[in-house]
PDB file of N, H, CA, C and O in Angstrom:
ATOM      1  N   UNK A   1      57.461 139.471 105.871  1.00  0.00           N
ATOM      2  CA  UNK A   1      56.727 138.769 104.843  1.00  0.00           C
ATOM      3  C   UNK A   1      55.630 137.983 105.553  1.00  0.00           C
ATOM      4  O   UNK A   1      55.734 137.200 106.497  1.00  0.00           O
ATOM      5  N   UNK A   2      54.682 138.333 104.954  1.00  0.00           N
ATOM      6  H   UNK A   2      54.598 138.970 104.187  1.00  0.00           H
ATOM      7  CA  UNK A   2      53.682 137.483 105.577  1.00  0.00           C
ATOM      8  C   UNK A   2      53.416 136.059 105.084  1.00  0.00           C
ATOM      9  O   UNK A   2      54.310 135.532 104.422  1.00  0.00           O
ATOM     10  N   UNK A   3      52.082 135.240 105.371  1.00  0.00           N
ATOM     11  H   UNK A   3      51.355 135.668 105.909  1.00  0.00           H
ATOM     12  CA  UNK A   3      51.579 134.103 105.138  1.00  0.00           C
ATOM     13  C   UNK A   3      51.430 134.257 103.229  1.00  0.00           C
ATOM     14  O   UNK A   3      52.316 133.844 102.481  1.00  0.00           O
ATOM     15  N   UNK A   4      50.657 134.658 102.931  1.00  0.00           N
ATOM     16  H   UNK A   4      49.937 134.994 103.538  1.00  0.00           H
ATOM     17  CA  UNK A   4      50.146 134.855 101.489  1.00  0.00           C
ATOM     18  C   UNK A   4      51.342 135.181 101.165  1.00  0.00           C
ATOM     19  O   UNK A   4      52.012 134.202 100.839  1.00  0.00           O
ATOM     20  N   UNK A   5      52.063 136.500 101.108  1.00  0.00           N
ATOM     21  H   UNK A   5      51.518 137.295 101.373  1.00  0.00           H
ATOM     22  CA  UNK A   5      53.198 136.955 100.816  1.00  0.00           C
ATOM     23  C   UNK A   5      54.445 135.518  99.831  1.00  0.00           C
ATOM     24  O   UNK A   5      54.673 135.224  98.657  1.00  0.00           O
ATOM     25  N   UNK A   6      55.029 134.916 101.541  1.00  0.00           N
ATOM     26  H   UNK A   6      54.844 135.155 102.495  1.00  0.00           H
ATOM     27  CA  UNK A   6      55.676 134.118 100.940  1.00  0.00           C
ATOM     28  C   UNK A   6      54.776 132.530 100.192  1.00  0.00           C
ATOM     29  O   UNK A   6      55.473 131.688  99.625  1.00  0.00           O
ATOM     30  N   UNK A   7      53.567 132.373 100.281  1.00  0.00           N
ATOM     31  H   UNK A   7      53.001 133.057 100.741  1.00  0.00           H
ATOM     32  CA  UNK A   7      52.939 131.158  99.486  1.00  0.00           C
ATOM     33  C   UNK A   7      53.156 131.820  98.157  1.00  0.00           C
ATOM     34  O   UNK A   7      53.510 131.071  97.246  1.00  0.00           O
ATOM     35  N   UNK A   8      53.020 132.962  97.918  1.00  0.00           N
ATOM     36  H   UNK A   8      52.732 133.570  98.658  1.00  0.00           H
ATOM     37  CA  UNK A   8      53.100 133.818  96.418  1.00  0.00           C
ATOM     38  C   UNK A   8      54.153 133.226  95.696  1.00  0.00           C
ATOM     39  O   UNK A   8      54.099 132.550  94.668  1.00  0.00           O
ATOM     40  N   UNK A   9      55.502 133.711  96.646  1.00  0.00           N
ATOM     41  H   UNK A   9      55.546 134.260  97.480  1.00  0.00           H
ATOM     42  CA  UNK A   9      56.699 133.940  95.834  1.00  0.00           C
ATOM     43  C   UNK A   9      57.374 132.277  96.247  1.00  0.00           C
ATOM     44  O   UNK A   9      58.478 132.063  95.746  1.00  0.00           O
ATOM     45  N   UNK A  10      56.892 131.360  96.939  1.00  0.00           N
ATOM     46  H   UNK A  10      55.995 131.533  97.346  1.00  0.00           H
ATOM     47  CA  UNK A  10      57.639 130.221  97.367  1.00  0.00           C
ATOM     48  C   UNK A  10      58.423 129.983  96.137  1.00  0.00           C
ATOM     49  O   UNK A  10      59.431 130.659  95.933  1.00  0.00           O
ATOM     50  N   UNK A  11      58.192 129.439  95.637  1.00  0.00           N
ATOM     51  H   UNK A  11      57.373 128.890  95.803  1.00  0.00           H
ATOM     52  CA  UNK A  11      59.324 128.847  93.815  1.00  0.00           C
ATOM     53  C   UNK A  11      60.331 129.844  94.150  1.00  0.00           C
ATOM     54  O   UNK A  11      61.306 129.442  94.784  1.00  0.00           O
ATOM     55  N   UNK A  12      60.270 130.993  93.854  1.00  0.00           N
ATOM     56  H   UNK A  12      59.478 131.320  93.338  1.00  0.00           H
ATOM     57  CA  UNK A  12      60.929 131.879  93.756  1.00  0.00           C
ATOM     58  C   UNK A  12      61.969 131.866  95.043  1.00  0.00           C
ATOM     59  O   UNK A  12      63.188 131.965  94.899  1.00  0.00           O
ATOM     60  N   UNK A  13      61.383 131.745  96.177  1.00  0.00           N
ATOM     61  H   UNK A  13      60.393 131.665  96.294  1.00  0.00           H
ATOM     62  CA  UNK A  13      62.119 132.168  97.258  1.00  0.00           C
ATOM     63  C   UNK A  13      63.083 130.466  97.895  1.00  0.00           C
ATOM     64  O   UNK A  13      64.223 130.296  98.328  1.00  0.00           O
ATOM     65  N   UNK A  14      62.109 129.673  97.689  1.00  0.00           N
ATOM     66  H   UNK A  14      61.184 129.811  97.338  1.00  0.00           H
ATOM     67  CA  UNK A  14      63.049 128.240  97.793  1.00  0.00           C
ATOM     68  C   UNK A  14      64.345 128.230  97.457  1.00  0.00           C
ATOM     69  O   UNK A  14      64.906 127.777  98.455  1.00  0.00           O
ATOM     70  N   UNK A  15      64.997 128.416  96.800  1.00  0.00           N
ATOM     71  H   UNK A  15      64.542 128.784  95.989  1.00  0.00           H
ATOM     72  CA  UNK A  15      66.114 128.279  95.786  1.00  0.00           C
ATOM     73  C   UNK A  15      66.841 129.363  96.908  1.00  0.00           C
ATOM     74  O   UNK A  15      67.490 128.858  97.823  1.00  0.00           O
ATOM     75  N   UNK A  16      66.756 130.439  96.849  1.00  0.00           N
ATOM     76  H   UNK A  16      66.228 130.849  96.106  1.00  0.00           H
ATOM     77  CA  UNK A  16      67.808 131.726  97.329  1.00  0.00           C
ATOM     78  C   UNK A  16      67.659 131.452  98.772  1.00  0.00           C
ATOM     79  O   UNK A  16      68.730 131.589  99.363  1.00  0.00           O
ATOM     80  N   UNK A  17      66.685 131.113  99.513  1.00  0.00           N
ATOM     81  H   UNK A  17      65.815 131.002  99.033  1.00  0.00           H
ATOM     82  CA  UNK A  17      66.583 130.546 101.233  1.00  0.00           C
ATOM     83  C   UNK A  17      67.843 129.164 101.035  1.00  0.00           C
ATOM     84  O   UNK A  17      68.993 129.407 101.398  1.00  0.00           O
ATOM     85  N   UNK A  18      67.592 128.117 100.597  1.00  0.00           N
ATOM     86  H   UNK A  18      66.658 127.919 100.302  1.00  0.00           H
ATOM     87  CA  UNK A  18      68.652 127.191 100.343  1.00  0.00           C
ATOM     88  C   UNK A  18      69.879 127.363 100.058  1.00  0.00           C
ATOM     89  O   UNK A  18      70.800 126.750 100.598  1.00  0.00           O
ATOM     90  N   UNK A  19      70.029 128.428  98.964  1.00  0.00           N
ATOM     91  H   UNK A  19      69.281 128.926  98.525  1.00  0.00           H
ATOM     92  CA  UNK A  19      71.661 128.851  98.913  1.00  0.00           C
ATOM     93  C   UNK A  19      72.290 130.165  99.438  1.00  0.00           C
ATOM     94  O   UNK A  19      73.313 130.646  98.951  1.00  0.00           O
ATOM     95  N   UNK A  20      71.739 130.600 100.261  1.00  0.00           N
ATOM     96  H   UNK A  20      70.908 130.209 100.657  1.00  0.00           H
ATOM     97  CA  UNK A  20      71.969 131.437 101.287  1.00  0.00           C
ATOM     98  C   UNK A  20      72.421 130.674 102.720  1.00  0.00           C
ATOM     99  O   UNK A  20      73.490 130.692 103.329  1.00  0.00           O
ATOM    100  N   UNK A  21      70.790 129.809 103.071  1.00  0.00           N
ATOM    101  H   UNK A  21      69.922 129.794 102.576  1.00  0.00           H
ATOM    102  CA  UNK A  21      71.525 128.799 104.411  1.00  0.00           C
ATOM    103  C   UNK A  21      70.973 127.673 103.755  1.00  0.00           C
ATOM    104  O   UNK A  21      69.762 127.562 103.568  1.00  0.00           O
ATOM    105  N   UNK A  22      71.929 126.714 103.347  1.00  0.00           N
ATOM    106  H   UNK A  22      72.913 126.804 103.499  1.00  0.00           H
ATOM    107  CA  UNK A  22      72.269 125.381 103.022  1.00  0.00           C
ATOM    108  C   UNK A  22      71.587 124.215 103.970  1.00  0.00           C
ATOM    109  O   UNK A  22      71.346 123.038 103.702  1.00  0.00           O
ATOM    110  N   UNK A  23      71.357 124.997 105.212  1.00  0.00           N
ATOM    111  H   UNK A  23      71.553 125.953 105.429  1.00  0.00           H
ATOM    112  CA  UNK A  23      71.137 123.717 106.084  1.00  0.00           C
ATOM    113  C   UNK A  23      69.682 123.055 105.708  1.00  0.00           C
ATOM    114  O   UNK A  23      69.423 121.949 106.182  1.00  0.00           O
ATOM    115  N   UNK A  24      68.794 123.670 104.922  1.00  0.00           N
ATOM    116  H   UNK A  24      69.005 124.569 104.537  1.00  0.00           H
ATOM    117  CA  UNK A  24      67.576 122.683 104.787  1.00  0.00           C
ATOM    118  C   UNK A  24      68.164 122.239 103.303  1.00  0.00           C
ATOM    119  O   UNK A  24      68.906 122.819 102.511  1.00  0.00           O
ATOM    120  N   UNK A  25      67.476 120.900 103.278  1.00  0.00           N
ATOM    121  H   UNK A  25      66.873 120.428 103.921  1.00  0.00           H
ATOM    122  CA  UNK A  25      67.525 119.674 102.853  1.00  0.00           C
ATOM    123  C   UNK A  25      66.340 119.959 102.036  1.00  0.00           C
ATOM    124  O   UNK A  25      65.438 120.731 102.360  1.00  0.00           O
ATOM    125  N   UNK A  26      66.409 119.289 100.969  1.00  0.00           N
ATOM    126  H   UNK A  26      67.141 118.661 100.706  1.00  0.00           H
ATOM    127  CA  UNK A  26      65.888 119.546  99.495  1.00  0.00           C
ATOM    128  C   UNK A  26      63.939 118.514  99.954  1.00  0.00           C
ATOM    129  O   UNK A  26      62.838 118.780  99.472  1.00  0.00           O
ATOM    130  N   UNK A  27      64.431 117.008 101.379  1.00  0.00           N
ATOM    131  H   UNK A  27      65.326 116.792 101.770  1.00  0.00           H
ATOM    132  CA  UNK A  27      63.005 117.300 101.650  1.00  0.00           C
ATOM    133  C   UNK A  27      62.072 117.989 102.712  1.00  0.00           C
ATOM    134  O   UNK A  27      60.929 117.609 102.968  1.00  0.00           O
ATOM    135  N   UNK A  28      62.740 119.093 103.315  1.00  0.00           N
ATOM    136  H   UNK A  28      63.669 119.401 103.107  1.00  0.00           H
ATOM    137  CA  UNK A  28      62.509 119.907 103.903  1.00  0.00           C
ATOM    138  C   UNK A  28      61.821 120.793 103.249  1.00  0.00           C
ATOM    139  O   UNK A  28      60.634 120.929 103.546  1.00  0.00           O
ATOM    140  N   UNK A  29      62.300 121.451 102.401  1.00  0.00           N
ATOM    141  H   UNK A  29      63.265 121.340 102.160  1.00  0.00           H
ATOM    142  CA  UNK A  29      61.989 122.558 101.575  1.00  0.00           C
ATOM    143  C   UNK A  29      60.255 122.292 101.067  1.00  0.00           C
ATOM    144  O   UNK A  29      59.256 123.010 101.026  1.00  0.00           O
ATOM    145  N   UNK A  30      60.539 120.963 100.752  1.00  0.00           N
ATOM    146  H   UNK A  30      61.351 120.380 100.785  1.00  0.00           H
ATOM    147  CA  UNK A  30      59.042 120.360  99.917  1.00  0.00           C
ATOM    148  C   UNK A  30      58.186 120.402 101.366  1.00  0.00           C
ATOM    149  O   UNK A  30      57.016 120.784 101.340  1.00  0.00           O
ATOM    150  N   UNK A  31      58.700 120.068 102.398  1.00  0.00           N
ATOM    151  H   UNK A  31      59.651 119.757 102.419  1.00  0.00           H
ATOM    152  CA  UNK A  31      57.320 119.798 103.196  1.00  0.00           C
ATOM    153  C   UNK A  31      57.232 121.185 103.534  1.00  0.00           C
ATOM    154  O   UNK A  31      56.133 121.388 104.049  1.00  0.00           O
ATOM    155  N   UNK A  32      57.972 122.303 103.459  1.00  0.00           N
ATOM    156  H   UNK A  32      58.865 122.138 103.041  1.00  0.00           H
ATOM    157  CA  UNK A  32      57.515 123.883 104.030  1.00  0.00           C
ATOM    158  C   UNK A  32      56.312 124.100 102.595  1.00  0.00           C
ATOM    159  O   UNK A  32      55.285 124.751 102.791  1.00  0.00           O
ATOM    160  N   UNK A  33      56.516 123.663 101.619  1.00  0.00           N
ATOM    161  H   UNK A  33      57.349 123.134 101.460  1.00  0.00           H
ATOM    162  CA  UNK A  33      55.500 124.457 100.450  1.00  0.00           C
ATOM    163  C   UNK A  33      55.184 125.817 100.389  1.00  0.00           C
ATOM    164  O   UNK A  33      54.065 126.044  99.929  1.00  0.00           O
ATOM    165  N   UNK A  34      55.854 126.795 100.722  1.00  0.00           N
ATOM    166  H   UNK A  34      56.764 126.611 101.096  1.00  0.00           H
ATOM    167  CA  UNK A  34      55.542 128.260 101.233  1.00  0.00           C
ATOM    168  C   UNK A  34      54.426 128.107 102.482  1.00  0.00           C
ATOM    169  O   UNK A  34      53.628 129.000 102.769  1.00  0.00           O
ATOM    170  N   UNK A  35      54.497 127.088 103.026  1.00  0.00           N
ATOM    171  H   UNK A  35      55.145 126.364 102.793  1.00  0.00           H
ATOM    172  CA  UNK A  35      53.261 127.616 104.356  1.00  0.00           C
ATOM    173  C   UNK A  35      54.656 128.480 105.466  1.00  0.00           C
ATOM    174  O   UNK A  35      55.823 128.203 105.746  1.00  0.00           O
ATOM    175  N   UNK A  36      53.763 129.521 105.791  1.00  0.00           N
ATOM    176  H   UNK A  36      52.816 129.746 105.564  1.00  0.00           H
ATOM    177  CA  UNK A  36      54.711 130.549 106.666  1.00  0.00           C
ATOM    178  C   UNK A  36      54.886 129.772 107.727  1.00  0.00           C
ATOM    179  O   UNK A  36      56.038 129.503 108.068  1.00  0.00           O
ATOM    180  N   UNK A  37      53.950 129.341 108.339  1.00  0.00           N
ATOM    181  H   UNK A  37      53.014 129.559 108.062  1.00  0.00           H
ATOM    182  CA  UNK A  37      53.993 128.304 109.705  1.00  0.00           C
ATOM    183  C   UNK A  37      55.706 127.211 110.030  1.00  0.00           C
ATOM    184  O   UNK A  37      56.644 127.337 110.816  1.00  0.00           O
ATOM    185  N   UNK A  38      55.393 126.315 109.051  1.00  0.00           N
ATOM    186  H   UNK A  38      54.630 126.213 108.412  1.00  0.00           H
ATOM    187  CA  UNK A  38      55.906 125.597 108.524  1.00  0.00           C
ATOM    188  C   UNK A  38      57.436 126.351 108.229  1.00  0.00           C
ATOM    189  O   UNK A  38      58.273 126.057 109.083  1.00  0.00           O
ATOM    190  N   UNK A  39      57.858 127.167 107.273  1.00  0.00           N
ATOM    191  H   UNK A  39      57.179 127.405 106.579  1.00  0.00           H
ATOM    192  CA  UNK A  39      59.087 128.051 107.221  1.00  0.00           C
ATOM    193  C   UNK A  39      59.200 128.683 108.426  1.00  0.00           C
ATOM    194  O   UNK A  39      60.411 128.763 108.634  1.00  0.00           O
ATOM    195  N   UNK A  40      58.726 129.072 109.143  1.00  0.00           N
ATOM    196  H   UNK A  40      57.743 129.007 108.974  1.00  0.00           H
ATOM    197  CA  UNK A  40      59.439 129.480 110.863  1.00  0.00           C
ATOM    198  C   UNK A  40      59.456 128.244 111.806  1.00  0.00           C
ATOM    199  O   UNK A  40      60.166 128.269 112.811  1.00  0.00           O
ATOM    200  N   UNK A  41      58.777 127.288 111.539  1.00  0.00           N
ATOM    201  H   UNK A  41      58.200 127.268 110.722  1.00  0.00           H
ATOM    202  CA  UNK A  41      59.418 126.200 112.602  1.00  0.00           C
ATOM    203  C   UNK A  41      60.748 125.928 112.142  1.00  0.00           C
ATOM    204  O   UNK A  41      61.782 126.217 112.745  1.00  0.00           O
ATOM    205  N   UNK A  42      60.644 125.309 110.951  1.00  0.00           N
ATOM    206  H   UNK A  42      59.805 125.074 110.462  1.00  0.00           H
ATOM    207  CA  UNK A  42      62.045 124.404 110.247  1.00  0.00           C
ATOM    208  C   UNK A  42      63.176 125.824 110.097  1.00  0.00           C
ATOM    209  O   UNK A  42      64.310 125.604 109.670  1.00  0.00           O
ATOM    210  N   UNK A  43      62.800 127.119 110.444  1.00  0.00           N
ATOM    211  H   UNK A  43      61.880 127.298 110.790  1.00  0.00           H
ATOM    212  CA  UNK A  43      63.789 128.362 110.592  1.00  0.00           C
ATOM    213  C   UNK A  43      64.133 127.951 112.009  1.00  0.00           C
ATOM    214  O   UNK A  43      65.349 127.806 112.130  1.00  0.00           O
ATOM    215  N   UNK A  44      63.577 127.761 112.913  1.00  0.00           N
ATOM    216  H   UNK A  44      62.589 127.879 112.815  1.00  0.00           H
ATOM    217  CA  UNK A  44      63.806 127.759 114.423  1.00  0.00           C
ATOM    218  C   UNK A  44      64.485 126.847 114.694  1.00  0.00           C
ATOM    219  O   UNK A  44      65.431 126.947 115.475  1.00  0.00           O
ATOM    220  N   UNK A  45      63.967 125.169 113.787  1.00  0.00           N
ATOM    221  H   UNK A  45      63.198 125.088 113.152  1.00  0.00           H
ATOM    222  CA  UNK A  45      64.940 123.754 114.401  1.00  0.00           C
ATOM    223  C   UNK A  45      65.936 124.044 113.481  1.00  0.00           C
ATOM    224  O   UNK A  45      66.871 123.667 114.189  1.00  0.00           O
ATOM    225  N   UNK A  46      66.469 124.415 112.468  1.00  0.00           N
ATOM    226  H   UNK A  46      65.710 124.721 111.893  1.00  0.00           H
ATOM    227  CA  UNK A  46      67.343 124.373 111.789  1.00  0.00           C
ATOM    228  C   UNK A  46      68.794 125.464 111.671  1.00  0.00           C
ATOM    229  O   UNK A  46      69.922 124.986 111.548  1.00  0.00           O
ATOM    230  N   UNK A  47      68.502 127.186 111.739  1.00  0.00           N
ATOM    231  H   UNK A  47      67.585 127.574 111.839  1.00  0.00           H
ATOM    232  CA  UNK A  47      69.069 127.753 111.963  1.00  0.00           C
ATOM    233  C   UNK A  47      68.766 128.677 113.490  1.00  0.00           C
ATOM    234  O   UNK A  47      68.813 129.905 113.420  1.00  0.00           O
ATOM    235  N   UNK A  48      68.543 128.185 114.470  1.00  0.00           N
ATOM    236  H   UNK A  48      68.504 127.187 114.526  1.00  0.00           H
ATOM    237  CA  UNK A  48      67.690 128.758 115.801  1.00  0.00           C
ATOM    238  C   UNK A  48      68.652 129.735 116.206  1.00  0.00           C
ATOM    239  O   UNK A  48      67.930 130.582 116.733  1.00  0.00           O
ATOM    240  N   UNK A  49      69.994 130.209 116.304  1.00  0.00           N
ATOM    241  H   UNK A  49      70.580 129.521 115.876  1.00  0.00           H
ATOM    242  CA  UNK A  49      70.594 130.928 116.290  1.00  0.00           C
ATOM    243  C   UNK A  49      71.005 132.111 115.186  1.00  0.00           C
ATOM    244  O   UNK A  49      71.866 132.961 115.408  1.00  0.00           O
ATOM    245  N   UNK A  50      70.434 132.034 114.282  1.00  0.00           N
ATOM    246  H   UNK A  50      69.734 131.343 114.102  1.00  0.00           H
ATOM    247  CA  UNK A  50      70.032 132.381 112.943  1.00  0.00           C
ATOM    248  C   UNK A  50      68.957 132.820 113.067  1.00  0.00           C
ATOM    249  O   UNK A  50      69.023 133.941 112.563  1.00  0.00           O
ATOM    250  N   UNK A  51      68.028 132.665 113.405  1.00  0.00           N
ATOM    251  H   UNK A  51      67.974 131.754 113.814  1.00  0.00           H
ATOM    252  CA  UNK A  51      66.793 132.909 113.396  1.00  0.00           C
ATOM    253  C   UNK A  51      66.313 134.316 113.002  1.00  0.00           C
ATOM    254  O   UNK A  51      65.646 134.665 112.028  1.00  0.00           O
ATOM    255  N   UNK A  52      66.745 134.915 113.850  1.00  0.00           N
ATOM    256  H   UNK A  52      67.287 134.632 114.641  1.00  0.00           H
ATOM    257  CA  UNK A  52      66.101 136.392 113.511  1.00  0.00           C
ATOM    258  C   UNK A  52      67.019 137.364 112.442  1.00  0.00           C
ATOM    259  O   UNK A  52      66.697 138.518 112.159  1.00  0.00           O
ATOM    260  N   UNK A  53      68.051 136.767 111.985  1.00  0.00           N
ATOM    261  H   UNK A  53      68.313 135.830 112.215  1.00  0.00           H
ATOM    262  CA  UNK A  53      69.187 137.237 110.933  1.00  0.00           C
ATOM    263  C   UNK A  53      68.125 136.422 109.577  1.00  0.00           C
ATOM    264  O   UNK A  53      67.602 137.176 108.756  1.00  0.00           O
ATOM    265  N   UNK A  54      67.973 135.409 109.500  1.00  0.00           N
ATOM    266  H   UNK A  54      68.399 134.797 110.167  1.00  0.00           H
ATOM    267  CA  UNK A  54      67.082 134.520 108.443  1.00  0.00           C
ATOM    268  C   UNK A  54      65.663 135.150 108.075  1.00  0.00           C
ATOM    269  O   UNK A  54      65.126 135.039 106.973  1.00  0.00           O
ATOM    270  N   UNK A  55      65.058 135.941 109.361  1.00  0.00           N
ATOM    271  H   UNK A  55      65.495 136.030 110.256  1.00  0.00           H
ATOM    272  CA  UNK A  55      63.910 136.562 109.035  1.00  0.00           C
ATOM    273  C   UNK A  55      63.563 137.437 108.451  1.00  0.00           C
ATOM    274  O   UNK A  55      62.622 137.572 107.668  1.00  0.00           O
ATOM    275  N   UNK A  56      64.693 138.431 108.979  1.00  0.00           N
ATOM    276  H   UNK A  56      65.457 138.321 109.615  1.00  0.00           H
ATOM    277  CA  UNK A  56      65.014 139.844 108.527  1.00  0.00           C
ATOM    278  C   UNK A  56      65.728 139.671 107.181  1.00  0.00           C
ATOM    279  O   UNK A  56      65.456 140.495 106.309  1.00  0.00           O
ATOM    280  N   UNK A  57      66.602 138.707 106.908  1.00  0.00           N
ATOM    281  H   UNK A  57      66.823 138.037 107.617  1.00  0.00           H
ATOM    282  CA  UNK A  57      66.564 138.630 105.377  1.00  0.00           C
ATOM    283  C   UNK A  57      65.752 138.079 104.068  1.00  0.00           C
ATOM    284  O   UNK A  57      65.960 138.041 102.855  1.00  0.00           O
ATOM    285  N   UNK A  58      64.625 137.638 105.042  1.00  0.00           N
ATOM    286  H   UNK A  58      64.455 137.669 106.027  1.00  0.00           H
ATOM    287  CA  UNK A  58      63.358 137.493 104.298  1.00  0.00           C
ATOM    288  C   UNK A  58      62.349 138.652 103.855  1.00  0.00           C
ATOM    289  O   UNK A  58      61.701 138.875 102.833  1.00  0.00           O
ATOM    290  N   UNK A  59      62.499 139.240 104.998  1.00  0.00           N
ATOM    291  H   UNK A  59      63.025 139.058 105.829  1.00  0.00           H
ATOM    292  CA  UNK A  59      61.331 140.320 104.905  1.00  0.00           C
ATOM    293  C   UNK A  59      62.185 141.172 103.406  1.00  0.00           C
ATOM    294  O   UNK A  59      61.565 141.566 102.418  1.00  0.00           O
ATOM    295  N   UNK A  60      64.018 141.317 103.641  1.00  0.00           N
ATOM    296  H   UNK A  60      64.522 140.997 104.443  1.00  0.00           H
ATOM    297  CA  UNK A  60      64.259 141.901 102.922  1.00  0.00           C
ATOM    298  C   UNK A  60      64.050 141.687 101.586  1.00  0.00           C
ATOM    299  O   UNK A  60      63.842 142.532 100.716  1.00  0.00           O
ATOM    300  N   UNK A  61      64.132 140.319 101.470  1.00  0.00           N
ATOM    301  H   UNK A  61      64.302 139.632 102.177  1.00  0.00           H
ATOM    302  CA  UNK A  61      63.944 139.398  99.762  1.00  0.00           C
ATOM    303  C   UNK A  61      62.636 139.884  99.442  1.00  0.00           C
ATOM    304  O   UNK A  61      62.302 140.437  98.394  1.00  0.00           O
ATOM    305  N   UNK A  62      61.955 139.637 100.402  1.00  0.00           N
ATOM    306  H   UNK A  62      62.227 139.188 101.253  1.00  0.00           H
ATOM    307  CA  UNK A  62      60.439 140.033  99.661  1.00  0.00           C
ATOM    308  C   UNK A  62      60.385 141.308  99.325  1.00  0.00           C
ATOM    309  O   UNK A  62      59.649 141.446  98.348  1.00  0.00           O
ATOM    310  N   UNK A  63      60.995 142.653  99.833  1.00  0.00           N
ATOM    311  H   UNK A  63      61.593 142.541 100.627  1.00  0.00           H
ATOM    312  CA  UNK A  63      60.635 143.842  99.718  1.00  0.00           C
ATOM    313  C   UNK A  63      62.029 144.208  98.419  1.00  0.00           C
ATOM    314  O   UNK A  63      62.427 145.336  98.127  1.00  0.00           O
ATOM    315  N   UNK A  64      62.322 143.448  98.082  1.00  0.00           N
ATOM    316  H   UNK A  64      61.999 142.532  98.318  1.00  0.00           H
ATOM    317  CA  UNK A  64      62.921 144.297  96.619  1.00  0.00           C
ATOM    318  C   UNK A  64      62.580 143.748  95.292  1.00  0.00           C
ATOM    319  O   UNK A  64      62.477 142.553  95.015  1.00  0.00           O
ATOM    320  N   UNK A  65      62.396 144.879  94.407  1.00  0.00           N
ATOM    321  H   UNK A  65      62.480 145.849  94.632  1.00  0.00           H
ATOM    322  CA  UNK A  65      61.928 144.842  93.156  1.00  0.00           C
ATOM    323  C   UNK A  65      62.129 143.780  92.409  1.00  0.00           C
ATOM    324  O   UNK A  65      63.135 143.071  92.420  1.00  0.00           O
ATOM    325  N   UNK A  66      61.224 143.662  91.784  1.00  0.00           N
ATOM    326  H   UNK A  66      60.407 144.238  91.775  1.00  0.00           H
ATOM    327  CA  UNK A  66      61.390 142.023  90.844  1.00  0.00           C
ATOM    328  C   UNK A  66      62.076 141.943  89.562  1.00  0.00           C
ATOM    329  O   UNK A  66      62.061 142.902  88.790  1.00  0.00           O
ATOM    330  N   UNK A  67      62.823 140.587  89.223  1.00  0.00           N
ATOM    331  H   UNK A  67      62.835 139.808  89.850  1.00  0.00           H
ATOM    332  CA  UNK A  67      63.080 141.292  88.139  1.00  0.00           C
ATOM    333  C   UNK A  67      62.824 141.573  86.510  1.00  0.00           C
ATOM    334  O   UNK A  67      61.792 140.958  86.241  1.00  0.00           O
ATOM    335  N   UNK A  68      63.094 141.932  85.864  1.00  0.00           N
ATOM    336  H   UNK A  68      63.932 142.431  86.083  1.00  0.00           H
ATOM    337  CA  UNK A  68      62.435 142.940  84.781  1.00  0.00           C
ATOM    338  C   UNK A  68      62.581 141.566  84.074  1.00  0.00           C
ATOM    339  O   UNK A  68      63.448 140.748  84.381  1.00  0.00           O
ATOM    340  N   UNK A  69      61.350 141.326  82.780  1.00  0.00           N
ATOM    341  H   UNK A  69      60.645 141.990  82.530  1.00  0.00           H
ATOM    342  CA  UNK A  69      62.092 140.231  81.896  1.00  0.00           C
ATOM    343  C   UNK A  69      62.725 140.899  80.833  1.00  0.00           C
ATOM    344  O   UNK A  69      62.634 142.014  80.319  1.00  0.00           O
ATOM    345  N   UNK A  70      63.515 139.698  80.625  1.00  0.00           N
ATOM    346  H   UNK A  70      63.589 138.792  81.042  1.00  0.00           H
ATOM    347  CA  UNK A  70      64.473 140.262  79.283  1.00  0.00           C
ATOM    348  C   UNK A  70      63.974 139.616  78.037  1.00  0.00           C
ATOM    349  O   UNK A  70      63.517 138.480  77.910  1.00  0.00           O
ATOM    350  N   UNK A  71      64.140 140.527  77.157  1.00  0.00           N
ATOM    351  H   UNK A  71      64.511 141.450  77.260  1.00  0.00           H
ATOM    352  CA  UNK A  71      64.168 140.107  75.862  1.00  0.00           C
ATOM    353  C   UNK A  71      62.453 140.446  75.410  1.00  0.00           C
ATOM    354  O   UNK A  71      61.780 139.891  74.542  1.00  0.00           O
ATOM    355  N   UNK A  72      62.071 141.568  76.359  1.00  0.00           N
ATOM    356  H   UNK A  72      62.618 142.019  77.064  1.00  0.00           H
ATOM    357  CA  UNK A  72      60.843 141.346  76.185  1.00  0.00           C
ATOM    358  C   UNK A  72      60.806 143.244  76.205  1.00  0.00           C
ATOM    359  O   UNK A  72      60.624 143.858  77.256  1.00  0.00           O
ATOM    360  N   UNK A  73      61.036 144.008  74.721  1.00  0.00           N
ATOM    361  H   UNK A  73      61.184 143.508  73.868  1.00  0.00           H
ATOM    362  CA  UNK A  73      61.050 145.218  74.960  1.00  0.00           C
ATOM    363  C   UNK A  73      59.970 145.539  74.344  1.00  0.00           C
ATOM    364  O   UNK A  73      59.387 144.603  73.797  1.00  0.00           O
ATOM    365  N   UNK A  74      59.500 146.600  74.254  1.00  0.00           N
ATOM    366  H   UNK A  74      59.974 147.360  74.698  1.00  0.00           H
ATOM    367  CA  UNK A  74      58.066 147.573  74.007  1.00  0.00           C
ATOM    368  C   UNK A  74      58.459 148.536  73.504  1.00  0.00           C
ATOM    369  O   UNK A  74      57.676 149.435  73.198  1.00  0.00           O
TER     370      UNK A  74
END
């Protein structure tokens, strides 16, 4: 996932990064704002042994389909 990538989906991706790994702190989260920079440092001080397991399940979040709304048929 890139820079733009995750600034896109941040809302989206905040929430499931947090309850996946718990260890950032609700004002953590606010100071990453989707800057990519920013989400790989506080990835490095926070889960640094994690790190490349946290990434790769990013890239994965970003690369699957979104989901459909409901209640909204054609």
């Amino acid at each position: 996932m890139n820079a733009e990538q995750l600034k896109g989906k941040w809302l989206q991706f905040r929430g499931e990064v947090k309850e996946k790994y718990g260890k950032f702190t609700d004002n953590e989260v606010k100071q990453i704002e989707g800057n990519c920079e920013k989400f790989v440092g506080k990835v490095q001080e926070r889960c640094g042994d994690q790190k490349d397991a946290l990434m790769k399940w990013a890239d994965e979040w970003h690369e699957k389909p979104a989901p459909k709304p409901v209640g909204k048929g054609i």
